[in-house]
C-alpha positions in Angstrom: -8.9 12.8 24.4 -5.1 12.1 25.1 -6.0 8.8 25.0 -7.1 9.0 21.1 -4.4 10.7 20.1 -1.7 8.3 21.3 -3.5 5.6 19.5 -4.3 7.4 16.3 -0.5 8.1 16.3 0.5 4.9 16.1 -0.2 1.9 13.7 -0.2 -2.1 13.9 -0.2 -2.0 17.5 -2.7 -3.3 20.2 -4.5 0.0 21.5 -5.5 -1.5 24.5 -2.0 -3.2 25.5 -0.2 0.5 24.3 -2.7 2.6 26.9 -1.8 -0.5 29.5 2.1 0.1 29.3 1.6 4.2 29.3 -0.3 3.7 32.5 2.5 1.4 34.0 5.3 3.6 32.4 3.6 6.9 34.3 3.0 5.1 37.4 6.5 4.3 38.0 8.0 7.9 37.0 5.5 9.1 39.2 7.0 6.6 42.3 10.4 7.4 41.3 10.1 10.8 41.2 8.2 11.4 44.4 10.2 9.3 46.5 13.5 10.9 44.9 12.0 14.3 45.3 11.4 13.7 49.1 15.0 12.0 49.9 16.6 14.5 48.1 14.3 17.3 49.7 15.6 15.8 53.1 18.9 16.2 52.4 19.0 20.1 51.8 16.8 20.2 54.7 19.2 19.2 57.1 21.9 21.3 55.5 20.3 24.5 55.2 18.3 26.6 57.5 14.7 27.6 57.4 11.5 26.3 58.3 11.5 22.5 58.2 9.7 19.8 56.2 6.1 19.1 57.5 3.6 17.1 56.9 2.4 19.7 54.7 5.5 19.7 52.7 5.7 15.7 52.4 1.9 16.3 50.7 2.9 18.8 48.6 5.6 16.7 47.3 3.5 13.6 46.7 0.9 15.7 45.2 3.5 16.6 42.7 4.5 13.3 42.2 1.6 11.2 42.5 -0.3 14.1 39.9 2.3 12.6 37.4 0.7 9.2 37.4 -1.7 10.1 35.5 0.0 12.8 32.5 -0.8 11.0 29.4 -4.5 10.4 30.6 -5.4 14.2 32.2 -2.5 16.1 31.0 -4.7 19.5 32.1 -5.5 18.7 35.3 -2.4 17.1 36.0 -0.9 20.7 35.6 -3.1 22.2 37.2 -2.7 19.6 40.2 1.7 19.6 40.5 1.0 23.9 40.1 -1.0 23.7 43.4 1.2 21.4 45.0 4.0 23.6 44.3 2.6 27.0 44.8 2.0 25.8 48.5 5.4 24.4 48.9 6.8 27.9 47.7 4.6 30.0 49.8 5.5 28.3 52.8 9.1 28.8 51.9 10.2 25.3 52.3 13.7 24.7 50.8 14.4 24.1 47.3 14.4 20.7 45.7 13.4 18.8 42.9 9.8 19.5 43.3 9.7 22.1 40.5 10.8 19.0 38.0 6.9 18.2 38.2 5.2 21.3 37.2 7.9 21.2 33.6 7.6 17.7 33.5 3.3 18.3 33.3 3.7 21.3 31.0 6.0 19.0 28.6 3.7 15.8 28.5 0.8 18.5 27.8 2.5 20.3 25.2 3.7 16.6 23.9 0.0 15.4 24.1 -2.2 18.5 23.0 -2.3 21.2 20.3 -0.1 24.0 21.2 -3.2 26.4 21.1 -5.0 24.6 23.9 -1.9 24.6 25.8 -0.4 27.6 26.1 -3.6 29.7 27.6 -3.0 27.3 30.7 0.9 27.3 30.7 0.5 31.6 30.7 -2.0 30.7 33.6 0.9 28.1 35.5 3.9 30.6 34.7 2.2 33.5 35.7 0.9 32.1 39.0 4.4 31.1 40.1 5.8 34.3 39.4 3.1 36.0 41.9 4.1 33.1 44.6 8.1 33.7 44.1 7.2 37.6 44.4 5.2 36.9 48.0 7.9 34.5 49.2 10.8 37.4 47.8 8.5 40.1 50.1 8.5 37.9 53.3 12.3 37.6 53.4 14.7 39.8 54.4 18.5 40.1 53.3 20.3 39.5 50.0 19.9 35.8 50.4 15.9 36.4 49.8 16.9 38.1 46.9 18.8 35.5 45.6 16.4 33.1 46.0 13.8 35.3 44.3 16.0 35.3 41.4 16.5 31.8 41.0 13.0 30.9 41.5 12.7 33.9 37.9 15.0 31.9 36.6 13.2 28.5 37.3 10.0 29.9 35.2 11.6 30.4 32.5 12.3 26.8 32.3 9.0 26.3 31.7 9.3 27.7 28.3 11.8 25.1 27.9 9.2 22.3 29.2 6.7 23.6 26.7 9.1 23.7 23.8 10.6 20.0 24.2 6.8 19.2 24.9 6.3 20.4 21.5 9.1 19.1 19.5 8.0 16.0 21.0 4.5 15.9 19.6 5.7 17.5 16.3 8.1 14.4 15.7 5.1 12.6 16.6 2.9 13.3 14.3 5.6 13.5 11.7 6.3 10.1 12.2 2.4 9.1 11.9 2.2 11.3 8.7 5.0 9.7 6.9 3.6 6.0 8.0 0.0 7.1 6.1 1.8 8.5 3.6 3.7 5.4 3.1 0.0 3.2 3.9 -1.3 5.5 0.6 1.8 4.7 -1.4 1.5 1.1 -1.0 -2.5 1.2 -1.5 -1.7 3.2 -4.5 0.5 1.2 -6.2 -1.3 -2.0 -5.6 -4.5 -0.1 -7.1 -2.1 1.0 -9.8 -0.6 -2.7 -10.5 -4.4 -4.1 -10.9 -5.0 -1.5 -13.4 -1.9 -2.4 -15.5 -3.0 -6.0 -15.2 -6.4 -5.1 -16.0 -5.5 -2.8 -19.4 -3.0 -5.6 -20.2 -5.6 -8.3 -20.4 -8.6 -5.6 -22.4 -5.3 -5.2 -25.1 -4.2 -8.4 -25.3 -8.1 -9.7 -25.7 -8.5 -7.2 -28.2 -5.1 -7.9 -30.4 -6.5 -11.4 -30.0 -9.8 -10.7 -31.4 -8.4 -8.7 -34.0 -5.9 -11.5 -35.4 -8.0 -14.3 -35.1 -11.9 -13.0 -36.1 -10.8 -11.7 -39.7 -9.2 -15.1 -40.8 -11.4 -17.4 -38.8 -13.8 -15.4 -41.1 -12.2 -16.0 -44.0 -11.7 -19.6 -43.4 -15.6 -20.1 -42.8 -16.3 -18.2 -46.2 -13.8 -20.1 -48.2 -14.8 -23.8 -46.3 -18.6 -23.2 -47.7 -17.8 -22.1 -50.9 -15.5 -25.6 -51.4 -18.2 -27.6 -49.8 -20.7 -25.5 -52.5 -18.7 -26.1 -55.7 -16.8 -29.4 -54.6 -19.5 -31.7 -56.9 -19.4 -29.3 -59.9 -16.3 -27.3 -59.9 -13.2 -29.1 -58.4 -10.8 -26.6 -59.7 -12.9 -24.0 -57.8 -12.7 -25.7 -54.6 -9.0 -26.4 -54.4 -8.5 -22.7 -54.7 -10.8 -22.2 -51.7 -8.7 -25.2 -50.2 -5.7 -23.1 -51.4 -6.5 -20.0 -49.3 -8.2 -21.6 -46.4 -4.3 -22.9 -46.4 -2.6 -19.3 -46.5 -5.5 -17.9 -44.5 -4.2 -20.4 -41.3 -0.7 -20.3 -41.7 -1.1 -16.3 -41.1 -3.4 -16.9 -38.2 -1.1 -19.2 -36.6 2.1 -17.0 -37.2 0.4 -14.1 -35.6 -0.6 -16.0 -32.9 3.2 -17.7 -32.6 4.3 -13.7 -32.8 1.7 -12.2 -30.3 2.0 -15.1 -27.8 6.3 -14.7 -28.1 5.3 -11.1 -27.1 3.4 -12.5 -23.9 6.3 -14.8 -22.7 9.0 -12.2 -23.4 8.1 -9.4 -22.3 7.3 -5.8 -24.6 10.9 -5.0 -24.5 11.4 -7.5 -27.2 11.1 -6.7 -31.0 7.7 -8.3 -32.4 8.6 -11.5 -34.6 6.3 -10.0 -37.1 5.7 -6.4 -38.2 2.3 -4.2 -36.6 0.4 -3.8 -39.6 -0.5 -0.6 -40.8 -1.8 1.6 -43.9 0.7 -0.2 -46.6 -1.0 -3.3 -45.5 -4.8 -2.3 -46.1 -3.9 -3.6 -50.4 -3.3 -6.9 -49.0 -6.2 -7.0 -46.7 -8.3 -5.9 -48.9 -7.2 -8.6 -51.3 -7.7 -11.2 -48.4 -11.4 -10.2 -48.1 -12.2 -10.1 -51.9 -10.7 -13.6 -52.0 -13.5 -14.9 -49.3 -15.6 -13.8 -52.0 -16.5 -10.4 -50.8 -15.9 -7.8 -53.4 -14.5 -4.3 -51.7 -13.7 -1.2 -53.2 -10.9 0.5 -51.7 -10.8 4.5 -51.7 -7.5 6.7 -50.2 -6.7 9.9 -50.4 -4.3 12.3 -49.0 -0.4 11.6 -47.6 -0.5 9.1 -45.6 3.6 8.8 -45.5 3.4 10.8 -41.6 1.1 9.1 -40.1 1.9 8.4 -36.5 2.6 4.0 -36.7 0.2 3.9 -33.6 -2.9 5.8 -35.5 -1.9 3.4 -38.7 -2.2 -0.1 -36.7 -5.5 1.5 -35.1 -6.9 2.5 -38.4 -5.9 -1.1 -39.9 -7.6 -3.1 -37.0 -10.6 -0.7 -37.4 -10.6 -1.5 -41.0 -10.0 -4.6 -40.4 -12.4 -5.9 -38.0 -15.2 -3.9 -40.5 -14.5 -6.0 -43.3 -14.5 -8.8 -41.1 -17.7 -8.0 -39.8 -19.1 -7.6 -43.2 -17.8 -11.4 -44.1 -19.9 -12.7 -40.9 -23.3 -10.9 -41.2 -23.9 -9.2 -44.5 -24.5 -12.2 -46.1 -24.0 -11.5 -50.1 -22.9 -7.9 -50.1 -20.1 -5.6 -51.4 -17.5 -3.2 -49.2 -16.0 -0.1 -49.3 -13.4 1.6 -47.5 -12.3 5.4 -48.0 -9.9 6.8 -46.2 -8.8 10.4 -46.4 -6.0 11.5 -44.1 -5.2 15.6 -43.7 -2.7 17.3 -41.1 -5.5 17.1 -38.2 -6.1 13.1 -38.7 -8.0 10.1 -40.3 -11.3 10.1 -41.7 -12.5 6.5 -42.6 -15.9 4.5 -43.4 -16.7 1.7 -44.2 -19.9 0.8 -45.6 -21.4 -2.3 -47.5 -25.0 -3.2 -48.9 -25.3 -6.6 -46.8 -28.6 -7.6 -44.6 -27.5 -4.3 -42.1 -27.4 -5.3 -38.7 -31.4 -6.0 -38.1 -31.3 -9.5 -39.5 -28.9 -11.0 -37.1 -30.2 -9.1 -34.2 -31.8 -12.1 -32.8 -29.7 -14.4 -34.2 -26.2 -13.6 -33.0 -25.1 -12.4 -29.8 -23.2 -9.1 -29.6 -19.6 -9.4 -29.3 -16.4 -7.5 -28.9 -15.0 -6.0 -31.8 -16.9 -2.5 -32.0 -16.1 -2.3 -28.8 -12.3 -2.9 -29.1 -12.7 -0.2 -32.4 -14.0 2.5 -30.2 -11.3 1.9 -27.4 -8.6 2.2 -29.8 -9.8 5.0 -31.2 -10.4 6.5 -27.7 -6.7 5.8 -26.8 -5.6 8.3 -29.5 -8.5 11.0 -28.8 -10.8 9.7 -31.9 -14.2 8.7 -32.3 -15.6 5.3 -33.8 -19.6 5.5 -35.1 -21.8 2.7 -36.5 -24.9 1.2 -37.3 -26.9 0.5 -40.5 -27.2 2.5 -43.6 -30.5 4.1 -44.1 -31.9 2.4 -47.4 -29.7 -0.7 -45.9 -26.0 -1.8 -45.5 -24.0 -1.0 -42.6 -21.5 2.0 -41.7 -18.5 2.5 -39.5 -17.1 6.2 -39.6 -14.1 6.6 -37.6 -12.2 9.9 -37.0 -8.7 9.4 -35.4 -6.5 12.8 -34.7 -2.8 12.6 -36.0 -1.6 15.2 -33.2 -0.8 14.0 -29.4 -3.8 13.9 -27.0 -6.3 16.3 -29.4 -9.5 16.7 -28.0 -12.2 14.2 -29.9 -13.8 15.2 -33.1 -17.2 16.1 -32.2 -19.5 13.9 -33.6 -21.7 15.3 -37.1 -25.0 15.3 -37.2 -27.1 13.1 -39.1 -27.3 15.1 -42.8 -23.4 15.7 -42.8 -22.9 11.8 -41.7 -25.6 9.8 -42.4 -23.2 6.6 -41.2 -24.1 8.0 -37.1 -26.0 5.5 -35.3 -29.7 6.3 -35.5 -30.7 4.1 -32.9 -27.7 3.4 -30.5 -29.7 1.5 -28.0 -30.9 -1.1 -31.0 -27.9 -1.4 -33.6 -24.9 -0.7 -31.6 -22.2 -3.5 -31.2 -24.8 -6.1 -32.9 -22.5 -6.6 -35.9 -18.9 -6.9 -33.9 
């Protein structure tokens, strides 16, 4: 329907109150034009000769006009309805006047309303049927004057390829308009959906660099604190030293805390306070971890001098939250970590000889950390695998491509890594 076409075409407005003020706008071009078709009509009546206005010609004339009441609502019938009107004006050969106006004024609000492919089978039908009445009217005159007039009434249909055109051009604007307003509805919709995922990332990365810079110390701390409180009686000199670290331990927590929070408040355009670690820094975190009382053997091969800084901090956090996971559940255990790095990427594990994950199933509640290691391999195309060690222990083998946006490693099966999960429903994220 017309109707649905006007209001799908526009947006934010009142549908009912928009078909109101069509209906009100058509009725009073259809008044003005009827009543200024008929004086004008009157007019040339009186100053030319021929047969004079009738009753029949008034009705044709408010036919015309009064069909154009109702253009937006039937614009088909409406056509069809000023064509009759004005096929019997011209048959009876009243004079000229504005009465053609209607018939291009139906065939413009049609084109302006309707698909051009429904509307042109029925403007053929309009243009073709006043050509057959202006070739009757030319056969019952006589004289050049008839001639003339047949001529003009030609030219008149051809306006009607005008009509249909500005009809057209009309709708075409139209829907032009409406396209770029749902284009511009999208654009907004999409860069609110867009914003919420930024927000949404933001707060996953900032969580996980939390995680990451407070669980390995926090860790540390706890191991150091019940190794004083153990050896406090009967080895003083024992438990300053774990005093002593449980020191250096917090005043590194606390200055990458004061360095990622600085981050927060400033913005990412401004340089980090403190350095993202990366492979240099695995000596020192190792050291950290063997101070805690965990003994760790560390294992790397190949040039690590080009790796890419982002797939170094990722391999150190990986690393990282391993060993810290080893100080929280292994219980009395020794580490290793062996990394080998190549032209395609880094191959690391992690293993140790602890309790494995199956002793603190029950007892501690899964948390984040194998979960942030797999999304930061993930960002980079890698892979992050873990669970425990047949025979015992626990393994994390990470694979992280040096080159942009590589496919992932696929994963090895279990006799050329026996670190893969075995049971990914039972072990998985129970030791992070």
């Amino acid at each position: 329907m017309p109707w649905a076409g006007i209001a799908r075409n526009v947006a934010g407005v009142n549908v009912r109150a928009l078909l109101h003020r069509v209906a009100v706008q058509d009725a009073l071009v259809a008044l003005v034009f009827t009543v200024s078709a008929i004086s004008i009509t009157v007019g040339i009546d009186a100053a030319e000769a021929g047969p004079s206005l009738d009753a029949v010609a008034y009705s044709s004339m408010v036919v015309v006009g009064g069909g154009l009441a109702f253009r937006h609502r039937w614009p088909i019938p409406v056509l069809y309805m000023t064509l009759a009107g004005l096929l019997v004006y011209l048959i009876r050969d009243y004079p000229g006047g504005p009465i053609y106006l209607g018939v291009f004024i139906a065939i413009a609000s049609a084109a302006s309303l309707m698909p051009s492919r429904r509307v042109v089978p029925h403007v053929v039908v309009a243009v073709a049927a006043l050509g057959v009445a202006v070739v009757l009217r030319g056969d019952t005159g006589n004289g050049d004057s008839s001639e003339e007039s047949a001529w003009a009434h030609l030219l008149y249909l051809s306006w009607s390829v005008v009509a249909f055109l500005i009809g057209k051009a009309i709708r075409d604007r139209r829907d032009l308009v409406a396209g770029l307003r749902q284009r511009n509805r999208h654009l907004e919709e999409t860069r609110e959906e867009e914003a919420l995922r930024r927000v949404a990332e933001e707060r996953v990365r900032i969580a996980r660099d939390l995680h990451d810079i407070v669980a390995h110390n926090i860790a540390g701390i706890s191991l150091q604190a019940a190794t004083g409180a153990h050896v406090a009686a009967e080895h003083p000199d024992q438990a300053v030293e774990a005093l002593l670290a449980i020191r250096a331990a917090s005043k590194q927590t606390l200055d990458e805390l004061r360095s990622t929070l600085h981050l927060l408040r400033e913005g990412e355009d401004t340089a980090p306070l403190a350095p993202t670690p990366g492979l240099d820094a695995l000596p020192a975190l190792v050291s950290s971890v063997e101070a805690a009382g965990i003994p760790v053997e560390l294992e790397v091969s190949g040039d690590v001098s080009d790796v890419p800084d982002a797939v170094a901090g990722a391999t150190f956090r990986i690393v990282q939250e391993s060993l810290t996971n080893v100080m929280r559940h292994a219980g009395p255990a020794a580490a290793s970590v062996r990394l080998a790095a190549s032209a395609e990427g880094i191959d690391l594990r992690v293993e140790d000889d602890g309790r494995g994950a199956s002793s603190v199933v029950d007892a501690t509640p899964a948390g984040h950390g194998l979960a942030g290691m797999r999304e930061r391999a993930l960002a980079l195309g890698g892979t992050v695998e873990a669970g425990p060690r047949p025979g015992g222990g626990y393994a994390v083998h990470a694979w992280l491509p040096v080159r942009p946006d590589p496919a992932p490693r696929p994963a090895s099966g279990p006799h050329d890594n026996p670190h893969a999960e075995p049971h990914p429903e039972g072990a998985r994220g129970v030791r992070a």
